[in-house]
KEFI-22361 format. One record per residue (C-alpha): residue in three letters; residue number from 1; x, y negated, z negated. Coordinates in steps of 0.2 Angstrom, whole numbers. Example, Ala and Ser with C-alpha at 12.3 -4.5 7.8 and 13.67 -1.06 7.14 Angstrom:
2
{pt ALA; 1; {62; 22; -39}}
{pt SER; 2; {68; 5; -36}}
# end
This chain:
337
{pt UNK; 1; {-67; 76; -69}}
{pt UNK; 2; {-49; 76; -74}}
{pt UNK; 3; {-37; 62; -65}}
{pt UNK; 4; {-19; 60; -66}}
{pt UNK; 5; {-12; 45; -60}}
{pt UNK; 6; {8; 47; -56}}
{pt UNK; 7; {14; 28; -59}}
{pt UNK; 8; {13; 17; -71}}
{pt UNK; 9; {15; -1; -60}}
{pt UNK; 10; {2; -12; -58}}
{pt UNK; 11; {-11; -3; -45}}
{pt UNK; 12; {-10; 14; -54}}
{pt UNK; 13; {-13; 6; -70}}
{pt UNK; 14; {-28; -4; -65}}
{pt UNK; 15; {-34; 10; -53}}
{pt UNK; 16; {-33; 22; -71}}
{pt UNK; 17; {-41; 10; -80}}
{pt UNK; 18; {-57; 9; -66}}
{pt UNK; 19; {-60; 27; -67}}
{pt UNK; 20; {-58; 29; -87}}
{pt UNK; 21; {-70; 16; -88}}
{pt UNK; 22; {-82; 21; -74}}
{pt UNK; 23; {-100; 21; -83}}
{pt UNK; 24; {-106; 33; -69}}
{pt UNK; 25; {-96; 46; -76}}
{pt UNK; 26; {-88; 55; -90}}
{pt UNK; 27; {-69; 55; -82}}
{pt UNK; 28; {-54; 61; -93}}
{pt UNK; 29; {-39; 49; -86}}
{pt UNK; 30; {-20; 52; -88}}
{pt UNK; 31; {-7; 39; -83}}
{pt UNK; 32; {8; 46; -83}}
{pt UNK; 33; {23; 34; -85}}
{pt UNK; 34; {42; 39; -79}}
{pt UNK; 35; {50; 29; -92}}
{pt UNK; 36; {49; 33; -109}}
{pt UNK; 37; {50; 16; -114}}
{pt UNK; 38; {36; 9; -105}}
{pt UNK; 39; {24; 25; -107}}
{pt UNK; 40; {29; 21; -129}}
{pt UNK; 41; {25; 2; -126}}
{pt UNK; 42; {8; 6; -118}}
{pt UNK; 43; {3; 19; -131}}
{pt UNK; 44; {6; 10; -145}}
{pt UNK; 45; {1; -9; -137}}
{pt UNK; 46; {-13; -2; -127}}
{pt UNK; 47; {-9; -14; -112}}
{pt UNK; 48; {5; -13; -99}}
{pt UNK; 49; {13; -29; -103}}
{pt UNK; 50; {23; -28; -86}}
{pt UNK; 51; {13; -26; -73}}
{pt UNK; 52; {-4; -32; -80}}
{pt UNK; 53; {0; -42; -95}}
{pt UNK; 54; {-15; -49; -105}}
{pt UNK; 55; {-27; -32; -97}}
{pt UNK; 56; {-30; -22; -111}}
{pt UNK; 57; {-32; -2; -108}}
{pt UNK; 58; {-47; 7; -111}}
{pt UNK; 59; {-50; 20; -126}}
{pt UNK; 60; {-54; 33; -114}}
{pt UNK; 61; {-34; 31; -102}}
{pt UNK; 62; {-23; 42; -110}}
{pt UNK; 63; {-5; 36; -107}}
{pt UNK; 64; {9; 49; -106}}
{pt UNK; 65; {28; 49; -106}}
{pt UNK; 66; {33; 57; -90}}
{pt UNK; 67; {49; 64; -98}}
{pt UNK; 68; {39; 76; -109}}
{pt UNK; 69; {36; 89; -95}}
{pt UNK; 70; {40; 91; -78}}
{pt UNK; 71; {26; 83; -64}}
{pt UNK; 72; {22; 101; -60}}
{pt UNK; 73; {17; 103; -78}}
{pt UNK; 74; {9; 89; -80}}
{pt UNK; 75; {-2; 90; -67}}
{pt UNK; 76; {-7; 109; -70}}
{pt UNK; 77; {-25; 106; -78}}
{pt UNK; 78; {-32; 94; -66}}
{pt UNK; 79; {-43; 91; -55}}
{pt UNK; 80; {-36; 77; -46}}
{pt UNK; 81; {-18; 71; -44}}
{pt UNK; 82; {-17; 52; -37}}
{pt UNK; 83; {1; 47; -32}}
{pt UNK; 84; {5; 27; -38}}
{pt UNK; 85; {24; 27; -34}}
{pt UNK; 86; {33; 16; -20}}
{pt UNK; 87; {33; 25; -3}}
{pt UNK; 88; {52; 26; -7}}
{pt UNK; 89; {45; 40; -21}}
{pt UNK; 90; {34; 48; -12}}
{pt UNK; 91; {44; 64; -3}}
{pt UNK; 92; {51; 66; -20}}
{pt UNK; 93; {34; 68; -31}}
{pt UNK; 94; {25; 76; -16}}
{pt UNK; 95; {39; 91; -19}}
{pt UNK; 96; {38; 91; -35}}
{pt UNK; 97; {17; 95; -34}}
{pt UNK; 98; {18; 105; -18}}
{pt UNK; 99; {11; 119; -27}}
{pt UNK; 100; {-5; 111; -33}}
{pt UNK; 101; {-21; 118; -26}}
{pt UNK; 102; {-33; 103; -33}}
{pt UNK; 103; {-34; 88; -21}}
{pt UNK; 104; {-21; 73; -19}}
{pt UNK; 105; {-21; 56; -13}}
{pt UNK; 106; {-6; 43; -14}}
{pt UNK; 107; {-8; 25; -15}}
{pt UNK; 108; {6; 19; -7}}
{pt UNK; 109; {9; 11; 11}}
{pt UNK; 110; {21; 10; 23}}
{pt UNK; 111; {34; 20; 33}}
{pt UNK; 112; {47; 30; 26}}
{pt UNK; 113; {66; 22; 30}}
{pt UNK; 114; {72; 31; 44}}
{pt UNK; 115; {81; 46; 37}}
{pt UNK; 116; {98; 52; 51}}
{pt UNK; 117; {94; 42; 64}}
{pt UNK; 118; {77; 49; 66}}
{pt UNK; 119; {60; 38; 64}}
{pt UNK; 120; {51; 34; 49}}
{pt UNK; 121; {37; 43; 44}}
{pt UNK; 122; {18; 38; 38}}
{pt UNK; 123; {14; 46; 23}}
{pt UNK; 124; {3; 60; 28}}
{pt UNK; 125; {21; 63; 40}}
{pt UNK; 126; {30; 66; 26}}
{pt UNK; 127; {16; 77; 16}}
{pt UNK; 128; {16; 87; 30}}
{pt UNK; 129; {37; 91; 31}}
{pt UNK; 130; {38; 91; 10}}
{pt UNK; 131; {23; 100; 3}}
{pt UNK; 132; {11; 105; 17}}
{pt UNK; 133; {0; 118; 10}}
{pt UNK; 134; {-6; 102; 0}}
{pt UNK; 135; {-24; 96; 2}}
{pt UNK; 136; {-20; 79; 4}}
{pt UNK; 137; {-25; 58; 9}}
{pt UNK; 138; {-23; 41; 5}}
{pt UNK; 139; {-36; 29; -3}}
{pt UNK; 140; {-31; 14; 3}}
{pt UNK; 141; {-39; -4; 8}}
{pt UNK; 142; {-39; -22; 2}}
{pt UNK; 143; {-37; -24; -15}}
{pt UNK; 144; {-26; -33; -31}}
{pt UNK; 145; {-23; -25; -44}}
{pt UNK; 146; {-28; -37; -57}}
{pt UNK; 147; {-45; -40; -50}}
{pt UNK; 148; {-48; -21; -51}}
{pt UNK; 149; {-42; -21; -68}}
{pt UNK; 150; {-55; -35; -72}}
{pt UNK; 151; {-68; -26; -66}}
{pt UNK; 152; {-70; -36; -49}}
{pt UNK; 153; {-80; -30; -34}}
{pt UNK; 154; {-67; -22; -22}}
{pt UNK; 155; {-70; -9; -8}}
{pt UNK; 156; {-58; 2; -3}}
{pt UNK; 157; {-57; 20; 9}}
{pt UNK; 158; {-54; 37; 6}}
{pt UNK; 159; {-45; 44; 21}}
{pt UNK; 160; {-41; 62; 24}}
{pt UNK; 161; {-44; 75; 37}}
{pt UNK; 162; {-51; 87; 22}}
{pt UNK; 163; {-68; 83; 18}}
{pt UNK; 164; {-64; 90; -1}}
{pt UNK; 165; {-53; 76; -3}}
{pt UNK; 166; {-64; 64; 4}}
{pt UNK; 167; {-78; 69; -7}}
{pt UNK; 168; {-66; 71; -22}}
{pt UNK; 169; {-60; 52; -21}}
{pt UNK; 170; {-77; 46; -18}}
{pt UNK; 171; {-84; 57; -32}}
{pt UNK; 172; {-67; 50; -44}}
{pt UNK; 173; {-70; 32; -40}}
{pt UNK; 174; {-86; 25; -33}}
{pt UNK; 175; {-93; 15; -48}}
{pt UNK; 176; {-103; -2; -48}}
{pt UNK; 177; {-90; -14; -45}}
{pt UNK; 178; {-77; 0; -34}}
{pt UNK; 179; {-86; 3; -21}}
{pt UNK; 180; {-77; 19; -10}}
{pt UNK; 181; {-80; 24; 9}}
{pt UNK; 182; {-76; 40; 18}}
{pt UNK; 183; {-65; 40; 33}}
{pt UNK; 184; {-57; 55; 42}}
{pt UNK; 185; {-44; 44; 52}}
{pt UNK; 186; {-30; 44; 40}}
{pt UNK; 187; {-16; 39; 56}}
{pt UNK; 188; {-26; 24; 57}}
{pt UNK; 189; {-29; 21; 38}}
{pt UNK; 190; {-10; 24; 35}}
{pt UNK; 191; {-3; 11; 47}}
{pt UNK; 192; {-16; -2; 43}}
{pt UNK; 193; {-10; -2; 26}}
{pt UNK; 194; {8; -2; 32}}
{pt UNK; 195; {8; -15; 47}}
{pt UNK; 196; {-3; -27; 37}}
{pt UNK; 197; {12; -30; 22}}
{pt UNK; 198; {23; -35; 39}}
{pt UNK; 199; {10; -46; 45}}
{pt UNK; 200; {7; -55; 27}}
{pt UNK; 201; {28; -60; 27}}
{pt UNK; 202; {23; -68; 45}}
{pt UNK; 203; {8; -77; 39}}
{pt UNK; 204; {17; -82; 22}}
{pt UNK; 205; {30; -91; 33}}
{pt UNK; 206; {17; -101; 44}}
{pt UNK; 207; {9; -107; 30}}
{pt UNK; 208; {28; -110; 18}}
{pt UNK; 209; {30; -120; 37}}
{pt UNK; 210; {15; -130; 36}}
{pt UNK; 211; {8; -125; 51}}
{pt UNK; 212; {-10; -127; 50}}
{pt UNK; 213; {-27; -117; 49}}
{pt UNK; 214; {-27; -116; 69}}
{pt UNK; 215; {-9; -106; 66}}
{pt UNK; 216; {-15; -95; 52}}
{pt UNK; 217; {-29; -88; 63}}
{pt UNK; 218; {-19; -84; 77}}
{pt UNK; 219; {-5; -78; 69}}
{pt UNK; 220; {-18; -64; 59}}
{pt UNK; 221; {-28; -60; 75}}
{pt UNK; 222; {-11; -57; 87}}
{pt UNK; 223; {-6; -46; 72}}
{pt UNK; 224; {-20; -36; 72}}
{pt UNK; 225; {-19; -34; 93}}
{pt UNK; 226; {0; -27; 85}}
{pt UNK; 227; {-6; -16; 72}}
{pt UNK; 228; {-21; -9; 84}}
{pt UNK; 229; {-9; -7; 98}}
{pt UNK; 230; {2; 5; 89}}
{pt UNK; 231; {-11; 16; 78}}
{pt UNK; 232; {-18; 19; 96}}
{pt UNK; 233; {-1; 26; 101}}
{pt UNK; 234; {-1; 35; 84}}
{pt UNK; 235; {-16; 43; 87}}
{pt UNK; 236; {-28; 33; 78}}
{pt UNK; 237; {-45; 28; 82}}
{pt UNK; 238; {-48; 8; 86}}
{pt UNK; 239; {-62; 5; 77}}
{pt UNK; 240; {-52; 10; 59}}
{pt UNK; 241; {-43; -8; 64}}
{pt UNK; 242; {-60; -17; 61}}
{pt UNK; 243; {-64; -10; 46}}
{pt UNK; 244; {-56; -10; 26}}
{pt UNK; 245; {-39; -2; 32}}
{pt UNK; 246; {-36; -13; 46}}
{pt UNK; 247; {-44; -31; 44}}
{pt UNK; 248; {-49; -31; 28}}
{pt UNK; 249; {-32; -27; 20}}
{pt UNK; 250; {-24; -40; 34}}
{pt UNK; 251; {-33; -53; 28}}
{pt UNK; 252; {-33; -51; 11}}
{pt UNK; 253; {-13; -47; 9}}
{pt UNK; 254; {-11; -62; 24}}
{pt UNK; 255; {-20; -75; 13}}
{pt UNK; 256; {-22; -68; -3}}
{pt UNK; 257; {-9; -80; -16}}
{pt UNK; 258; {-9; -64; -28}}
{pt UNK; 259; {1; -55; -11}}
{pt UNK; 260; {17; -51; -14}}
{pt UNK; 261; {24; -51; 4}}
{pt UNK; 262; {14; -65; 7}}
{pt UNK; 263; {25; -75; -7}}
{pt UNK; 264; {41; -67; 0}}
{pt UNK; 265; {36; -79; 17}}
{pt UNK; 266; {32; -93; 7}}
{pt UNK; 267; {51; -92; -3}}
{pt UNK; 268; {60; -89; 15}}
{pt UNK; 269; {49; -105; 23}}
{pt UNK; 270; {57; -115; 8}}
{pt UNK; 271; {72; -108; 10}}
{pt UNK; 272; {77; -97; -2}}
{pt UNK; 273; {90; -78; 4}}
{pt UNK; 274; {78; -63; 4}}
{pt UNK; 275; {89; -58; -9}}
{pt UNK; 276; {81; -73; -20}}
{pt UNK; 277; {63; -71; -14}}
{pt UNK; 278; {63; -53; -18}}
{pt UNK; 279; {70; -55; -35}}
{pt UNK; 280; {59; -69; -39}}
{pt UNK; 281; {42; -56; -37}}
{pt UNK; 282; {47; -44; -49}}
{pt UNK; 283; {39; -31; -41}}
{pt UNK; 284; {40; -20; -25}}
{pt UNK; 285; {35; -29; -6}}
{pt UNK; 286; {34; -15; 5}}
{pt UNK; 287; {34; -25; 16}}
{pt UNK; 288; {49; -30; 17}}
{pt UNK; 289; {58; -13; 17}}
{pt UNK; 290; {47; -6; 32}}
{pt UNK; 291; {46; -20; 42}}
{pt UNK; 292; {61; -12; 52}}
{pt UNK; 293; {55; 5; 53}}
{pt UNK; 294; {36; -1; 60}}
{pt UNK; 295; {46; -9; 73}}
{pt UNK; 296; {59; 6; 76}}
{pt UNK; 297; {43; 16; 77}}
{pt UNK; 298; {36; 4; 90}}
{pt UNK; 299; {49; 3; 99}}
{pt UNK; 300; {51; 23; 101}}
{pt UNK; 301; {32; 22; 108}}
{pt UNK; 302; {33; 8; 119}}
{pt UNK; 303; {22; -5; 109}}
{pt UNK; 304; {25; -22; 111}}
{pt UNK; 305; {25; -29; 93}}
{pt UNK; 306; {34; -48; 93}}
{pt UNK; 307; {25; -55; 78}}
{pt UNK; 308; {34; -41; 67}}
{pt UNK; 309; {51; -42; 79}}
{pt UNK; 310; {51; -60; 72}}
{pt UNK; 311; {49; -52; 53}}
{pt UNK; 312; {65; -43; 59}}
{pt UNK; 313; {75; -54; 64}}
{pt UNK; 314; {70; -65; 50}}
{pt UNK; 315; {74; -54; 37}}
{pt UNK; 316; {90; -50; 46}}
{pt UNK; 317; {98; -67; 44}}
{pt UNK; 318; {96; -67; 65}}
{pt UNK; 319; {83; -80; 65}}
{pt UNK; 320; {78; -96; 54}}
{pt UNK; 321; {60; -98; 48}}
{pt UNK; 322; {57; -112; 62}}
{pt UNK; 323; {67; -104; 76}}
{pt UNK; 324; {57; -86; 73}}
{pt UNK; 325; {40; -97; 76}}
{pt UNK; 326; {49; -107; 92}}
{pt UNK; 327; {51; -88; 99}}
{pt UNK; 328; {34; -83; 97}}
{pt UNK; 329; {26; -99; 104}}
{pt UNK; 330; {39; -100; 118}}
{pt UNK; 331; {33; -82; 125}}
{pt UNK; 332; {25; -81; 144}}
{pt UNK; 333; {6; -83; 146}}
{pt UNK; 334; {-2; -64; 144}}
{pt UNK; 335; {-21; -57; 144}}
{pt UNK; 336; {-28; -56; 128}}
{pt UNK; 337; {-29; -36; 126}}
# end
């Protein structure tokens, strides 16, 4: 099969490098790179010294330098596109491909900042307004990239409402140590992997706070009562929640120490700005930039959602790291639903 990972960061890298060097199959990989620098860097060191220092690329990746042709160009030939940009890139690439008859899947999650005052849109959402004759889904779940650069055992879920797509990821990267499942709920998929990032600043904080074990645990139960809550409202199906999307990807990003949006609570709990926290990681925490648009979204659908209200106000400047917890704990008695 050829693949052609769109994005060069860390999870497109490593998520190339599992499928050149899949020994179940005979894949030809592409990375493409957006900057010409970075794409002559990896060509000539053979590791992307940025996002995965140390990892060294497989024989079998080809790197290219996105500038040499346009993304419609270079995705012409193959059998498989994979989308490995921020969810703030997304619209533009899915644009740029919308022609492309082969099967697509993005990596990314989150929502899309509100655009006009309207609300901010899941990634299949904005698929369907900017290139909807695409065959399209997500591949999503609870992983790092380094450990699937090292070859680690990871699972993760292929969701899409096309069964070719779904077969096509499986089919792309299923190998000994990535292990892939099939699952035709993207809604449900999408905003596990978007809520969760939310979630992760929240637990981040509790544990920058000291809180304790006991906290920990409540704080990632109540948020997956939050996250459930509004894929239902979506239109997603309730047990997706329990499964790689949903609880798996929670806990991992809530207590994983290579989470970024994790460390972003940890930085505020000691308290540095979000400005300084965010600098600090070098990289993206979706997080961060969506937590107002999951709760917009909320909102518009009548879903009661305080754990990520609290990540709000927080990042706002509204609240202080002890204060948001004090308005969480002093919240009347309710069922647990």
């Amino acid at each position: 099969m050829k693949i052609i990972v769109l994005g060069a960061g860390a999870w497109g890298t490593a998520l190339a490098m599992s499928a050149a060097q899949n020994p179940l199959a005979r894949h030809a990989v592409t990375l493409w790179a957006r900057n010409p620098a970075q794409a002559a860097a990896m060509q000539a060191q053979r590791l992307n010294a940025r996002y995965l220092p140390g990892m060294a690329l497989p024989d079998a990746l080809q790197v290219i330098d996105g500038s040499a042709a346009t993304l419609a160009e270079a995705v012409q030939a193959q059998d498989l596109v994979i989308v490995a940009t921020p969810m703030a890139g997304l619209r533009g690439v899915l644009q740029q491909i919308r022609d492309f008859k082969q099967p697509v899947a993005w990596l990314c999650k989150g929502f899309e900042p509100a655009i006009s005052g309207s609300f901010g849109l899941l990634a299949h959402e904005i698929q369907a307004q900017a290139a909807p004759d695409l065959i399209a889904g997500v591949l999503s779940g609870p992983s790092f990239a380094q450990e699937v650069a090292l070859g680690q055992p990871t699972a993760l879920v292929a969701a899409s409402s096309h069964a070719r797509v779904r077969e096509t990821l499986v089919a792309a990267f299923h190998s000994p140590t990535l292990r892939v499942y099939a699952n035709d709920d993207i809604v449900g998929v999408e905003v596990g992997g978007a809520v969760k990032n939310v979630l992760a600043i929240a637990t981040g904080l509790c544990d920058g706070l000291h809180l304790g074990l006991n906290a920990r645990a409540a704080l990632i139960t109540r948020g997956l009562a939050e996250m459930t809550r509004l894929g239902l409202a979506l239109g997603a199906r309730m047990e997706t929640f329990m499964g790689l999307s949903g609880l798996g990807d929670l806990v991992l990003t809530a207590t994983g120490d290579l989470s970024r949006n994790r460390k972003v609570g940890l930085l505020l709990a000691q308290g540095q700005t979000l400005q300084q926290a965010v600098a600090s990681l070098g990289h993206v925490a979706e997080g961060v930039y969506c937590a107002r648009t999951v709760v917009q979204r909320a909102q518009g659908l009548g879903v009661d959602m305080p754990i990520a209200q609290g990540v709000v106000a927080l990042l706002d400047g509204q609240m202080k790291p002890a204060e948001a917890v004090a308005a969480l704990m002093d919240r009347e008695p309710t069922k647990e639903i």
